[in-house]
PAMAR-865798 format. One record per residue (C-alpha): residue number from 1; residue in one letter; z negated, y, x. Coordinates in steps of 0.2 Angstrom, whole numbers, plus 5000, padded with zeros to 4 digits. Layout:
BEGIN
<r pos="NUM" code="A" up="Z" north="Y" east="X"/>
...
This chain:
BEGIN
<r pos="1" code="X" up="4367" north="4788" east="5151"/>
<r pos="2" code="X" up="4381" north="4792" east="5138"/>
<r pos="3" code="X" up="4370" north="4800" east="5127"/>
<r pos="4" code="X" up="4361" north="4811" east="5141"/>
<r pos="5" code="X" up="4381" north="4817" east="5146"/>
<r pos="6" code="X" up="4380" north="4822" east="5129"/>
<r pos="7" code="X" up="4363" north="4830" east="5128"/>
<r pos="8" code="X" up="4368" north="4841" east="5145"/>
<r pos="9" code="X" up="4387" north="4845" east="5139"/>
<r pos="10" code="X" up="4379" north="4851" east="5122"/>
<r pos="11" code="X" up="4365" north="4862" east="5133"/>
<r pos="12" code="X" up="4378" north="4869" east="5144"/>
<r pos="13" code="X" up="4387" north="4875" east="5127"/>
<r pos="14" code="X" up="4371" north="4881" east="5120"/>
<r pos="15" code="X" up="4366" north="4891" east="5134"/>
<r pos="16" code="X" up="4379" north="4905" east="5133"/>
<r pos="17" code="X" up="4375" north="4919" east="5124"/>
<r pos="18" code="X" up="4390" north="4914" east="5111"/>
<r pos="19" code="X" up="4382" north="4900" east="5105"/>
<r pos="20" code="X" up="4375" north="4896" east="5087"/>
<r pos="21" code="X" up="4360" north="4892" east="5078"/>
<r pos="22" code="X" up="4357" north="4872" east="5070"/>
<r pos="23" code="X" up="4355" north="4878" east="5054"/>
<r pos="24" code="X" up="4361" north="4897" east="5048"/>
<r pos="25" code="X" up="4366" north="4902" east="5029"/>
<r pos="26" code="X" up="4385" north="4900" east="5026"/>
<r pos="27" code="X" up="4395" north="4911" east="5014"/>
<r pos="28" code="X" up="4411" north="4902" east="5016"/>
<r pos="29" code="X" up="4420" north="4882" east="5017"/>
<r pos="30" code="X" up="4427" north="4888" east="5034"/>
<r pos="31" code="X" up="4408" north="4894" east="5041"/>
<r pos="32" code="X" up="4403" north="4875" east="5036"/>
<r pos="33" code="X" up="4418" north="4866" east="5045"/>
<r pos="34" code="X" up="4410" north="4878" east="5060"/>
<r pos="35" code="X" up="4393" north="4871" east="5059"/>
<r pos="36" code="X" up="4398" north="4854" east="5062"/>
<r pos="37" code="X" up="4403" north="4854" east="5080"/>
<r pos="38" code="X" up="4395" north="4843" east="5093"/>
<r pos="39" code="X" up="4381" north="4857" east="5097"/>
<r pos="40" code="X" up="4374" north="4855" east="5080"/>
<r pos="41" code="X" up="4373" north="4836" east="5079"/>
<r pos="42" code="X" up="4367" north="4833" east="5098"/>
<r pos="43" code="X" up="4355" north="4848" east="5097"/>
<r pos="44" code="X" up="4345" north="4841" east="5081"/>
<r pos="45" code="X" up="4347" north="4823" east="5087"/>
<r pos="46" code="X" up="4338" north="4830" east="5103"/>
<r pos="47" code="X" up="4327" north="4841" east="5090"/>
<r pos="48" code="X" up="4322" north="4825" east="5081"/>
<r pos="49" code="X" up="4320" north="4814" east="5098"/>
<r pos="50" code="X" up="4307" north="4829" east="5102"/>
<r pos="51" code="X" up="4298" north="4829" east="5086"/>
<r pos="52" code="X" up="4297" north="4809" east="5086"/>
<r pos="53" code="X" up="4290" north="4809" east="5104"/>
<r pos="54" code="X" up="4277" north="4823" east="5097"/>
<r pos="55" code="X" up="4270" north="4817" east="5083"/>
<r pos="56" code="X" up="4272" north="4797" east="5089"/>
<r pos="57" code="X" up="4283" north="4786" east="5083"/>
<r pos="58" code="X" up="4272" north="4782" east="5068"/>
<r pos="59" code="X" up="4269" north="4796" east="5060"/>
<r pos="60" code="X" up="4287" north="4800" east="5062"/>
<r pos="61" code="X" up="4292" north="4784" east="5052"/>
<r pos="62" code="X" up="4279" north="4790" east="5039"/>
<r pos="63" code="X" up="4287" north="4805" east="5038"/>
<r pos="64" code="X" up="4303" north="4798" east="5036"/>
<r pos="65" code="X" up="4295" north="4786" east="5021"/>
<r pos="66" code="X" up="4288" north="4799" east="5011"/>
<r pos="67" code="X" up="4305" north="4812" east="5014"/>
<r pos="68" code="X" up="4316" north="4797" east="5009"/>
<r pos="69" code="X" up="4303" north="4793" east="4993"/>
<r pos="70" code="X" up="4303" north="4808" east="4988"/>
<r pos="71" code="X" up="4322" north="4813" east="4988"/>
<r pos="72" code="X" up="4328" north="4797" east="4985"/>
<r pos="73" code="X" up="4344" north="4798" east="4972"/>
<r pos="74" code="X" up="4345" north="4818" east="4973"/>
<r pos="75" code="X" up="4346" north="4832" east="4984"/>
<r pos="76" code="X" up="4338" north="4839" east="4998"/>
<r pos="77" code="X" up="4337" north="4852" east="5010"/>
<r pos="78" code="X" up="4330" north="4854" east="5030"/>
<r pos="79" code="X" up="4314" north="4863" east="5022"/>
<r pos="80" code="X" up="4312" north="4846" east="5012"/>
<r pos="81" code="X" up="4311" north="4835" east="5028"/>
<r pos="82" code="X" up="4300" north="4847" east="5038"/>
<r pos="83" code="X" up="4287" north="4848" east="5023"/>
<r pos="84" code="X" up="4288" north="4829" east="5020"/>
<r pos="85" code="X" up="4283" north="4829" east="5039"/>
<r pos="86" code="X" up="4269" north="4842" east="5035"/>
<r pos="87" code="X" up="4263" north="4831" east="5022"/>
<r pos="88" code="X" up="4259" north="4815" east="5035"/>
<r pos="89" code="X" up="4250" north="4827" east="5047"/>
<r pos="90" code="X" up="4238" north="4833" east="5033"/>
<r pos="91" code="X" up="4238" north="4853" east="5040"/>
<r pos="92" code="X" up="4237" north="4847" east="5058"/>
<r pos="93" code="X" up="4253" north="4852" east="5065"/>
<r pos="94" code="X" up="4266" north="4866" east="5055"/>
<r pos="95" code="X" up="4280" north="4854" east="5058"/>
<r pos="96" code="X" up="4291" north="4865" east="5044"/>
<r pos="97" code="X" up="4285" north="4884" east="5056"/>
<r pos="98" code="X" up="4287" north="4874" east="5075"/>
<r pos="99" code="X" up="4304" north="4864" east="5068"/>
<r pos="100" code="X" up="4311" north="4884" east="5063"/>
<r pos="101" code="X" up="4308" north="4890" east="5080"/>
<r pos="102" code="X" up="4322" north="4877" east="5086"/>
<r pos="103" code="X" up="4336" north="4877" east="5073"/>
<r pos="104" code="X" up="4336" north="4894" east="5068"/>
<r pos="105" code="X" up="4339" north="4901" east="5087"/>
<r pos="106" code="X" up="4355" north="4897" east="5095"/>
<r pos="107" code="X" up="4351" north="4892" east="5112"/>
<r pos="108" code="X" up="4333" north="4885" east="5121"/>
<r pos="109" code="X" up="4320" north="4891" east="5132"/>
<r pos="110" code="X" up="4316" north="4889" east="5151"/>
<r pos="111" code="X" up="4299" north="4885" east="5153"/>
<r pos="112" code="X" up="4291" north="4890" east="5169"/>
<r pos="113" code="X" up="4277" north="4879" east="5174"/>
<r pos="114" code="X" up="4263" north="4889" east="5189"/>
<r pos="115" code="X" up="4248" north="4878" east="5197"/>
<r pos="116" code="X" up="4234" north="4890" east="5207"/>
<r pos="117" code="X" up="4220" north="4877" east="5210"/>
<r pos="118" code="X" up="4214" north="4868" east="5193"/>
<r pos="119" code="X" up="4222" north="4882" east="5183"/>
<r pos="120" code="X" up="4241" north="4877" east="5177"/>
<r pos="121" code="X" up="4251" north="4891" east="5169"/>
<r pos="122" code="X" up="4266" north="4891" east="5158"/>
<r pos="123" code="X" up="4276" north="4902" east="5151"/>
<r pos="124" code="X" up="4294" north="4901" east="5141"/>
<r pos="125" code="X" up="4310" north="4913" east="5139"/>
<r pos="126" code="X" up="4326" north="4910" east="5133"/>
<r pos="127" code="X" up="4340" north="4902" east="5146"/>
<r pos="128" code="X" up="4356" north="4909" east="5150"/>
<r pos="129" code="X" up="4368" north="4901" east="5161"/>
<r pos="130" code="X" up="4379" north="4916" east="5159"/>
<r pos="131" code="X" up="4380" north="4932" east="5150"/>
<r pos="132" code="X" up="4395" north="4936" east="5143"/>
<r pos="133" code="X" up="4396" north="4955" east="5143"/>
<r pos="134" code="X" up="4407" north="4955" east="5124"/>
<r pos="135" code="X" up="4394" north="4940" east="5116"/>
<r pos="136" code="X" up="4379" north="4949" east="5124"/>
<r pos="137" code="X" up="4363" north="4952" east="5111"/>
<r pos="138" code="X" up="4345" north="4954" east="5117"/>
<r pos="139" code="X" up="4336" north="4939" east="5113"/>
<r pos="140" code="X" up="4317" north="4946" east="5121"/>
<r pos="141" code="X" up="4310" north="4941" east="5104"/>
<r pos="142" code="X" up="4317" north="4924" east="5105"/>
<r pos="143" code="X" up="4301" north="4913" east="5105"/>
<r pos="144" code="X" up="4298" north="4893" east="5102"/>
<r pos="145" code="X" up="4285" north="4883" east="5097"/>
<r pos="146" code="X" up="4288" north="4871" east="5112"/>
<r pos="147" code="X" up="4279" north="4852" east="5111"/>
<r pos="148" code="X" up="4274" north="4848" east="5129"/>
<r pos="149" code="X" up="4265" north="4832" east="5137"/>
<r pos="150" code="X" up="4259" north="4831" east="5152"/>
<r pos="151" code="X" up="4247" north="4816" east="5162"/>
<r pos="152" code="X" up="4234" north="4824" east="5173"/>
<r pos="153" code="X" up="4228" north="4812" east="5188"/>
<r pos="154" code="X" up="4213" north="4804" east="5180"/>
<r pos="155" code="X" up="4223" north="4795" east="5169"/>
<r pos="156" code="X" up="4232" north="4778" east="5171"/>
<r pos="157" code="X" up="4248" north="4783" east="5167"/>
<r pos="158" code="X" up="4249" north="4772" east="5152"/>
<r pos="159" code="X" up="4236" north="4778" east="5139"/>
<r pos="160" code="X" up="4232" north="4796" east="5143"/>
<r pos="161" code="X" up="4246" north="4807" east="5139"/>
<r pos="162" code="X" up="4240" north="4825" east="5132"/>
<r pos="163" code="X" up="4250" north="4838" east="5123"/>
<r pos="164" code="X" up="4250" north="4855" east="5124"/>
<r pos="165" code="X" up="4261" north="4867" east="5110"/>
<r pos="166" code="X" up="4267" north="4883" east="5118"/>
<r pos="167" code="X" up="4269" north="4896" east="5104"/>
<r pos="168" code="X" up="4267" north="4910" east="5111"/>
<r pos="169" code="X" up="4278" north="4919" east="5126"/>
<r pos="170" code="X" up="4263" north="4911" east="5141"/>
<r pos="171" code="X" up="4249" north="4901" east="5139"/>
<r pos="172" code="X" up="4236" north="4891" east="5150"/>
């Protein structure tokens, strides 16, 4: 419960139009004392909750193994983790091109799901809870490559979760 009061204060932040990126490129000391606010680590916390819940739990972990194997004594940087990620899903997913979407753009997308008959339609832009007129940017070319799961009724509501990635502005 603590951490979804977290997860909801972080969103509130991230939803106005003066919010910030995850991950940007910094000139200064000061502009990396800035990054590390509570946005950035409850964002990618969430971010890496998302990706887990994606690509499973295992393949996750082998992920994990093979970025922490292969960085082990040295340096990294974020591409590092994506591509060690890439690299467990052997070309299946672009982990490193979907994970960009989210850290690079400040704020997240509203996703509007429509059902006519058998036909489900979805379709994302970005959320603002409100604009503030001396913050304001247009953000129309905002655009996420957004990991959804759904259960249809034929399943057993165990075993038969199926995933959908949104990476365009509406899909079906």
């Amino acid at each position: 419960e603590d951490f979804l009061n977290l997860i909801f204060k972080a969103m509130m932040k991230d939803s106005l139009n003066s919010s910030h990126p995850v991950s940007s490129a910094v000139q200064s000391s000061e502009q990396i004392e800035e990054m590390f606010d509570a946005l950035s680590y409850i964002k990618g916390a969430s971010l890496l909750l998302m990706l887990k819940h994606y690509l499973t739990k295992d393949v996750f972990r082998a992920g994990i193994e093979v970025y922490l194997h292969n960085h082990n004594y040295g340096t990294a940087q974020s591409d590092d983790f994506w591509d060690s990620m890439n690299e467990i899903t052997n070309g299946t997913l672009d982990v490193k091109k979907m994970m960009k979407t989210w850290i690079l753009h400040k704020g997240f997308p509203l996703v509007t799901v429509v059902r006519k008959g058998k036909t489900v339609s979805v379709q994302q832009e970005k959320f603002l809870y409100r604009v503030e007129p001396e913050n304001w940017t247009s953000d129309a070319s905002y655009l996420w490559h957004i990991p959804l799961t759904y259960i249809t009724s034929r399943c057993n509501f165990t075993h038969c979760t199926s995933a959908y990635l949104l990476d365009q502005k509406s899909g079906m």
